[in-house]
N, C-alpha and C positions, 0 to 999 in steps of 0.2 A: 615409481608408482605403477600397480599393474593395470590401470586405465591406458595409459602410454604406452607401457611393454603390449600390450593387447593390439593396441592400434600398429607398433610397428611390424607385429607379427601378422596382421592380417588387414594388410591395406586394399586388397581386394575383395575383400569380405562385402557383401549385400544384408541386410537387416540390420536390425537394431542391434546398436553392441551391447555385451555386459553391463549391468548398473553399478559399477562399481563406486557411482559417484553418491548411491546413497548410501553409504560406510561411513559419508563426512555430514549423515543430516544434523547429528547433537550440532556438530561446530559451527554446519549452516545456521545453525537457530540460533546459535549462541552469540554468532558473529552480525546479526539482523536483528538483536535483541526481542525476538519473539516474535516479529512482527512481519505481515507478509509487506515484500516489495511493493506490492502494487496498490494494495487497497489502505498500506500505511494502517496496517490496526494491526494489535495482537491475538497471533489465533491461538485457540482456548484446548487445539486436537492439535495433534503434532503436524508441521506443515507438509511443505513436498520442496525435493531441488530442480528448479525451473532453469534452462537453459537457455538464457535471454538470446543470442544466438543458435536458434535451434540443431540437432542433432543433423536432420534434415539437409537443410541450408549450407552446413560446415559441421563433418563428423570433425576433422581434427581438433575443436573446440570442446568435445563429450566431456574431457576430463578436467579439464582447466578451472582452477578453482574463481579465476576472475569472471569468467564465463556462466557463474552459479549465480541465480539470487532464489532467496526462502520467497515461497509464494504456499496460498490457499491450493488444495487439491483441484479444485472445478476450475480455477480461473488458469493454473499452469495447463489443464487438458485444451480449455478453450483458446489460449495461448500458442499452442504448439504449432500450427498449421501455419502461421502466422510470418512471414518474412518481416525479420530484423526492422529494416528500415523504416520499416510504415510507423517504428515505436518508439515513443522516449524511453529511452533507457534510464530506469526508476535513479543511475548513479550519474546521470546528465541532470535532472533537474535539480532547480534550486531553493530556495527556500519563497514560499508567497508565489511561485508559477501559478497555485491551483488553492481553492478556498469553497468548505460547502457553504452553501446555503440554509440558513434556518426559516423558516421550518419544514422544508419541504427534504432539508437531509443530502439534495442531490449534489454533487459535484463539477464545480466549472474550472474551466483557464479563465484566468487573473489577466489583467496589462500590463502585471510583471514578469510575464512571460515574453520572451524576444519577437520579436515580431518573424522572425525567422521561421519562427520552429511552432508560430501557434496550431498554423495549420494540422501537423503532425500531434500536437500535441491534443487537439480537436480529438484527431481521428486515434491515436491512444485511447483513450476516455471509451469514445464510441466502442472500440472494436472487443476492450476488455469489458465492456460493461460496468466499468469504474464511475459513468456520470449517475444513471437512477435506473442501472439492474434491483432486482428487487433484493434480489441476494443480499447485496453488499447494504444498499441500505436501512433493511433490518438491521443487519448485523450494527451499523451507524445508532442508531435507531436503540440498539441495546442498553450500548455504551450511555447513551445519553439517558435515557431513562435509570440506569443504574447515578448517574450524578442526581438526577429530580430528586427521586428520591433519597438523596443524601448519604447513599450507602457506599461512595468514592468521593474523593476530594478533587477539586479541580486540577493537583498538581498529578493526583493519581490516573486521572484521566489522559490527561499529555503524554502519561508514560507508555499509556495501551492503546490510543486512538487520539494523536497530536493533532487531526483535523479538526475531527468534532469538537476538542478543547479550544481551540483557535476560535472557531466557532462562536464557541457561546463565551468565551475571553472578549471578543469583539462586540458582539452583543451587550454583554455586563457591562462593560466601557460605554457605549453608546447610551445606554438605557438608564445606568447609573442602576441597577439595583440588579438580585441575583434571580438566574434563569429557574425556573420555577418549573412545574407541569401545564402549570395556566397559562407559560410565557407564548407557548403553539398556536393560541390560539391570534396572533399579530396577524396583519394582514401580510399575504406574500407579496404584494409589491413595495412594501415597506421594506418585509423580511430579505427579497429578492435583490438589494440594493446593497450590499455594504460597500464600505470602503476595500478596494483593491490593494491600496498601500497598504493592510492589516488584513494581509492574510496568512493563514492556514500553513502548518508544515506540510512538506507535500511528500510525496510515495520517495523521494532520493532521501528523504532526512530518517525514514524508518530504515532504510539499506544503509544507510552508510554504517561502517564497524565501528566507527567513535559517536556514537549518540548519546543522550542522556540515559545515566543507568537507570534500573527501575529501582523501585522501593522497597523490593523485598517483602511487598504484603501479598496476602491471598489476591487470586485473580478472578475476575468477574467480567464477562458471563461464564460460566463456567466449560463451555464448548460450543462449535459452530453450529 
């Protein structure tokens, strides 16, 4: 690989090395099924290859393809500065760690989360602005509006943004009837409560390479 040949030829070397790691972004996408790592949705603009152990921290890491996850452009920038530790690694978590909230959209840790690791996982959230950046939950925000109005199907949704479908999955079970435009308007302490046991895929189930495929239909929103 001439990432490695690079790095053995110039282990002295100061600055940023060669990109040559984005020569693999199709495969990153393709291997993340479209979806960025962190915010668990599919981005609609080609993503970026984020170095969950940064270049920084551990150059010998630049070229490693385990070392890769598909992330949104602003959140890999916001990312970068970042030491390792402070973060869940989107391929550490498990399935119901994290569950947004309706209707407010935002993003919390679940009690299915180790008691270990909530802390960190807290400060993940915070630091990426995963919990109620405005970014990300517009973009939340999209998705779900594109179900209101009925122009995705609920299974389509899980394919692009498995939160949000979780979400109002939860809600529809609860409430017994289907989430609507009118549904926003529930109070947030009602809305603010769900069951912990019924949560949400979380940012590990958008990374991991064996997810559920997509559907093969046109994609909505149609970019970030």
């Amino acid at each position: 690989m001439p990432g490695r040949r690079w790095l053995n030829r110039n282990r002295t070397a100061r600055g940023r090395p060669p990109a040559y790691w984005c020569r693999c972004n199709a495969q990153l996408e393709a291997a993340f099924m479209g979806r960025c790592a962190y915010t668990a949705m599919w981005l609609g603009s080609p993503g970026t290859a984020d170095h969950f152990v940064s270049i920084d921290e551990d150059r010998s890491l630049a070229y490693e393809w385990t070392n890769l996850r598909y992330s949104v452009g602003w959140l890999n920038s916001r990312k970068k500065a970042l030491v390792s530790k402070r973060l869940l690694d989107p391929f550490e978590v498990q399935d119901g760690w994290f569950a947004i909230l309706l209707p407010s959209l935002q993003l919390q840790v679940t009690d299915r989360c180790p008691p270990a690791l909530r802390d960190r996982a807290g400060e993940t959230l915070r630091l990426l602005g995963l919990d109620h950046d405005e970014r990300v939950v517009r973009y939340r925000r999209q998705w779900l509006h594109e179900y209101e109005q009925r122009r995705v199907s609920l299974d389509f949704l899980e394919d692009k943004a498995p939160l949000v479908a979780r979400a109002v999955r939860d809600w529809e079970a609860r409430e017994g009837r289907q989430w609507s435009a009118g549904s926003n308007q529930v109070t947030t302490s009602f809305a603010a409560a769900p069951s912990t046991a019924r949560t949400g895929k979380t940012p590990a189930r958008s990374g991991r390479k064996r997810a559920p495929g997509a559907k093969g239909r046109g994609s909505r929103p149609g970019s970030r």
